[in-house]
MARMI-346727 format. One record per residue: residue number from 1; chain; x, y, z of N, C-alpha, C, O in turn. Coordinates in steps of 0.05 Angstrom, whole numbers, padded with zeros to 5 digits. Example, Ala and Ser with C-alpha at 12.3 -4.5 7.8 and 13.67 -1.06 7.14 Angstrom:
BEGIN
    n  chain    n.c1    n.c2    n.c3   ca.c1   ca.c2   ca.c3    c.c1    c.c2    c.c3    o.c1    o.c2    o.c3
    1      A   00264  -00114   00156   00246  -00090   00156   00264  -00066   00156   00285  -00066   00169
    2      A   00257  -00045   00142   00273  -00021   00143   00258   00001   00157   00268   00023   00161
END
This chain:
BEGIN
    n  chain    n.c1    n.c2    n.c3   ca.c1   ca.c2   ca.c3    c.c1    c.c2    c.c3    o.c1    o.c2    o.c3
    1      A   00016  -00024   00000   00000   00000   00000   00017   00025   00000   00008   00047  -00007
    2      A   00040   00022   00007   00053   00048   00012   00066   00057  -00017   00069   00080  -00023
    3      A   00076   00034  -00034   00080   00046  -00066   00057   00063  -00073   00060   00086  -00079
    4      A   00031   00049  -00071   00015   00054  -00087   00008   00088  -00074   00006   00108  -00089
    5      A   00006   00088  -00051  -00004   00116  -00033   00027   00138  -00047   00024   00161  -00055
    6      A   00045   00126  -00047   00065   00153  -00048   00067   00157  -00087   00076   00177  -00099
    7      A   00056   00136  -00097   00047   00143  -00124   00024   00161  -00131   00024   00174  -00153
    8      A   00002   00163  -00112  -00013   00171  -00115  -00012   00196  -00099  -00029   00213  -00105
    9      A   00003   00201  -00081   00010   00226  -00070   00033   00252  -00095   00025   00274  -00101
   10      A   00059   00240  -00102   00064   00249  -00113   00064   00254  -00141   00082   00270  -00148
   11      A   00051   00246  -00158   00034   00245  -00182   00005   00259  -00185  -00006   00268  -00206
   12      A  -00003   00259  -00164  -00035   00273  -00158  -00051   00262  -00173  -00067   00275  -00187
   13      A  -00046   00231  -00174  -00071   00211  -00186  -00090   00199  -00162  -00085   00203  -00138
   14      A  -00109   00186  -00171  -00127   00176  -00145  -00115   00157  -00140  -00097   00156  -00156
   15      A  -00114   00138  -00124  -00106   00115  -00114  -00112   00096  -00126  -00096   00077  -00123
   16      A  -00141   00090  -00147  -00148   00071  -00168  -00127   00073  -00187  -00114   00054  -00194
   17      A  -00124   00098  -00196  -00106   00101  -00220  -00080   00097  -00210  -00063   00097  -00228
   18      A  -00069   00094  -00184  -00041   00091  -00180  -00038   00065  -00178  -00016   00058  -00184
   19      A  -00058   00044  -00171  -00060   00014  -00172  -00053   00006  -00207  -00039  -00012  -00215
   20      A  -00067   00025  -00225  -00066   00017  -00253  -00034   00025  -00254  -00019   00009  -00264
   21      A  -00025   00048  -00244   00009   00047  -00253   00032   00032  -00242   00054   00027  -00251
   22      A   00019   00026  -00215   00032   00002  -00201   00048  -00020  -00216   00072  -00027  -00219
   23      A   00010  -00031  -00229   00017  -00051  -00251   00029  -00049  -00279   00044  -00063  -00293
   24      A   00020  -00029  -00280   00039  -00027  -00322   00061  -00027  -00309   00077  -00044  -00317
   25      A   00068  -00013  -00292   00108  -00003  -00286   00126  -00026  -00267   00149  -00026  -00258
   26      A   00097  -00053  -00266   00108  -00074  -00241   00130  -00061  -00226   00155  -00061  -00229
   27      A   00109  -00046  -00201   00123  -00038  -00177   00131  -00047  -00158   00146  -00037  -00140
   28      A   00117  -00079  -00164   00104  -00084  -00138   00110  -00117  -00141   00102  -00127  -00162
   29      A   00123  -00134  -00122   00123  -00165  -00123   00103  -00172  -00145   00088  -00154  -00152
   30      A   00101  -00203  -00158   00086  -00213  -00168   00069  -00216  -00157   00051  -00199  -00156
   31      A   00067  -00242  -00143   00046  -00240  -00121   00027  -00222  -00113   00003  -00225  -00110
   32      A   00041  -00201  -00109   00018  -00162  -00106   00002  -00159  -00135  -00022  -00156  -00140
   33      A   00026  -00161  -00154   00015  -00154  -00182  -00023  -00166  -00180  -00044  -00154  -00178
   34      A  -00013  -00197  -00183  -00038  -00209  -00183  -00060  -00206  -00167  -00083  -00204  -00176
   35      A  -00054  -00206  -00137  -00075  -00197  -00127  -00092  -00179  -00137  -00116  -00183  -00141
   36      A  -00074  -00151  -00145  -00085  -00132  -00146  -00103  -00133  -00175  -00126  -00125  -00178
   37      A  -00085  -00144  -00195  -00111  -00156  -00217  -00134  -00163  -00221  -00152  -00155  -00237
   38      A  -00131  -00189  -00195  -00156  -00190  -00195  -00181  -00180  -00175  -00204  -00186  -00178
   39      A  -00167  -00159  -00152  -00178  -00141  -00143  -00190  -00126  -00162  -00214  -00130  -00166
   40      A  -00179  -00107  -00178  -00186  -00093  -00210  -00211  -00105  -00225  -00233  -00095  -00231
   41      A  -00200  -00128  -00228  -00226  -00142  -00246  -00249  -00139  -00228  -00266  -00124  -00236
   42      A  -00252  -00152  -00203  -00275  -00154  -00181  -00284  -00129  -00189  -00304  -00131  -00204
   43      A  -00276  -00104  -00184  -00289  -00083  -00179  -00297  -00073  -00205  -00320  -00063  -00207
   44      A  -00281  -00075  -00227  -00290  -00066  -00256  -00326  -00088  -00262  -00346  -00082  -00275
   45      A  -00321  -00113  -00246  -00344  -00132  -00265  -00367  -00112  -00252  -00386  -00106  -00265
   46      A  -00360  -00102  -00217  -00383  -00095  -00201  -00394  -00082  -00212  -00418  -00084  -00217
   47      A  -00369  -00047  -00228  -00384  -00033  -00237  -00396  -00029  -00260  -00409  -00010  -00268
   48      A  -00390  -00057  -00274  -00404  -00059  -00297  -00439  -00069  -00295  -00458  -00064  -00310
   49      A  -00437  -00083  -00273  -00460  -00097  -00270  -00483  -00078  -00259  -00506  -00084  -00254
   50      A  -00469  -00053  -00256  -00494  -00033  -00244  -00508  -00011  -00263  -00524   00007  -00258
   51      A  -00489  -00020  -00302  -00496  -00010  -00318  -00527  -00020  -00326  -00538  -00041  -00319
   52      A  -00539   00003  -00344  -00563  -00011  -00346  -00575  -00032  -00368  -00598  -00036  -00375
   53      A  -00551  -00044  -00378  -00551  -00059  -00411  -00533  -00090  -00398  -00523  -00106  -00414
   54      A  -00531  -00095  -00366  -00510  -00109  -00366  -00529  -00127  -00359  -00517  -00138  -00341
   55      A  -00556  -00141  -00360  -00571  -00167  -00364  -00566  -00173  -00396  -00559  -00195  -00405
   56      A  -00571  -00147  -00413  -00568  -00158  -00451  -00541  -00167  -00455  -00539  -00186  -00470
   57      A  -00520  -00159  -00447  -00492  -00157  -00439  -00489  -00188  -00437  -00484  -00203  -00457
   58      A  -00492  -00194  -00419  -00484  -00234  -00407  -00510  -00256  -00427  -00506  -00279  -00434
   59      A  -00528  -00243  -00431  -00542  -00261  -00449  -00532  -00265  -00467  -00532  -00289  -00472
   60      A  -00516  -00243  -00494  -00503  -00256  -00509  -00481  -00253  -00506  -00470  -00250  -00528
   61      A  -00463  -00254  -00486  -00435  -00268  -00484  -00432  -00298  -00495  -00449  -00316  -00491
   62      A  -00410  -00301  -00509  -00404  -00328  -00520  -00389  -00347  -00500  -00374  -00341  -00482
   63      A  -00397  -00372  -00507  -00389  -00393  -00491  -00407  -00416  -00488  -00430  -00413  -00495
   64      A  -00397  -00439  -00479  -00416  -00460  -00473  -00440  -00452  -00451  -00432  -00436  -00433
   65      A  -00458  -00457  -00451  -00480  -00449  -00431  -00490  -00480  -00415  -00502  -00497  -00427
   66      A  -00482  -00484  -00384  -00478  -00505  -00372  -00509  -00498  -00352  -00511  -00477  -00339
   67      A  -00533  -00522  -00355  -00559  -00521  -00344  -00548  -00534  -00318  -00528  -00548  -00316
   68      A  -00565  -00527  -00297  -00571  -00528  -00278  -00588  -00551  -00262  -00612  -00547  -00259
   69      A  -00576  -00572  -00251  -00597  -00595  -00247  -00615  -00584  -00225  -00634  -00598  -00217
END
């Protein structure tokens, strides 16, 4: 947390966006990298899912479609 805070302090980015430079500039152990990936993803799907097109969105996403016993 402290890369990411003194990135985001001295840059005058928000702290989301210092997580994104974290990763392009691998600041940060692997291990962190990934976490924080898929921290990223979690919160990107959340805020996608509160769009108002994101039920038409997953209906036609491609892929096998696995029924439910």
């Amino acid at each position: 947390m402290e890369v990411i805070e003194r990135i985001a302090l001295t840059t005058g980015i928000s702290s989301w966006d210092a997580v994104s430079r974290a990763a392009e500039d691998q600041l940060l152990p692997a291990r962190a990298l990934v976490a924080l990936g898929n921290f990223r993803r979690l919160i990107e799907d959340a805020r996608a899912m509160l769009g108002p097109d994101f039920a038409t969105k997953t209906r036609r996403r491609p892929g096998p479609r696995k029924q439910l016993l």
